[in-house]
N, C-alpha and C positions, 0 to 999 in steps of 0.2 A: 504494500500500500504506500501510495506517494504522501508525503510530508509534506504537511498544510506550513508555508511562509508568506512570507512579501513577495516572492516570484509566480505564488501560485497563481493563472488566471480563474477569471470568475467560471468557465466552463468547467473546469477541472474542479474548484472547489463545489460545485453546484452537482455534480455527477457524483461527489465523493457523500456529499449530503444526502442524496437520493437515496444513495444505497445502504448509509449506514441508520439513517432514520426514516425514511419513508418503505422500502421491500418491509413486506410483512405487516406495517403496520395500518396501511392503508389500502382502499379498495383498487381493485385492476384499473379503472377508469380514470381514476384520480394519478396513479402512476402516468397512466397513457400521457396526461396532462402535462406532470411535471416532466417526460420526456419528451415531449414535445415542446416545452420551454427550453430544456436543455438545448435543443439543437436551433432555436432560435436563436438563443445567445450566442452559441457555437458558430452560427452561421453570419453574425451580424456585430455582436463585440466581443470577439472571441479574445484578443490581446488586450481587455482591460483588467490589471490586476489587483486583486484581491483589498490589500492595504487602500487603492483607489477608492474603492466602493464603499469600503469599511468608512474614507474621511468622510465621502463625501454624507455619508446616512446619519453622520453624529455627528453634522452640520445642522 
């Protein structure tokens, strides 16, 4: 398993989240959802990193 830092982009920390709190915990549909965000972000700010998002949300 990759090691969440300041390098990690948001796609990788979002796919990492998926798996370790949402499989199991939620319905198939709901997954379908968030893996379908997944690849929006992937597809569209795939190199925006982590620490980024982190500043800018506790603005």
């Amino acid at each position: 398993m990759k090691r969440i830092d300041e390098e990690t982009t948001l796609p990788e920390y979002f796919k990492l989240w998926i798996k370790l709190y949402k499989v199991g915990a939620v319905r198939e549909v709901t997954l379908k959802k968030y893996r379908e965000t997944y690849h929006f972000i992937e597809n569209n700010i795939s190199n925006l990193k982590r620490q980024i998002v982190k500043f800018k949300l506790n603005i």
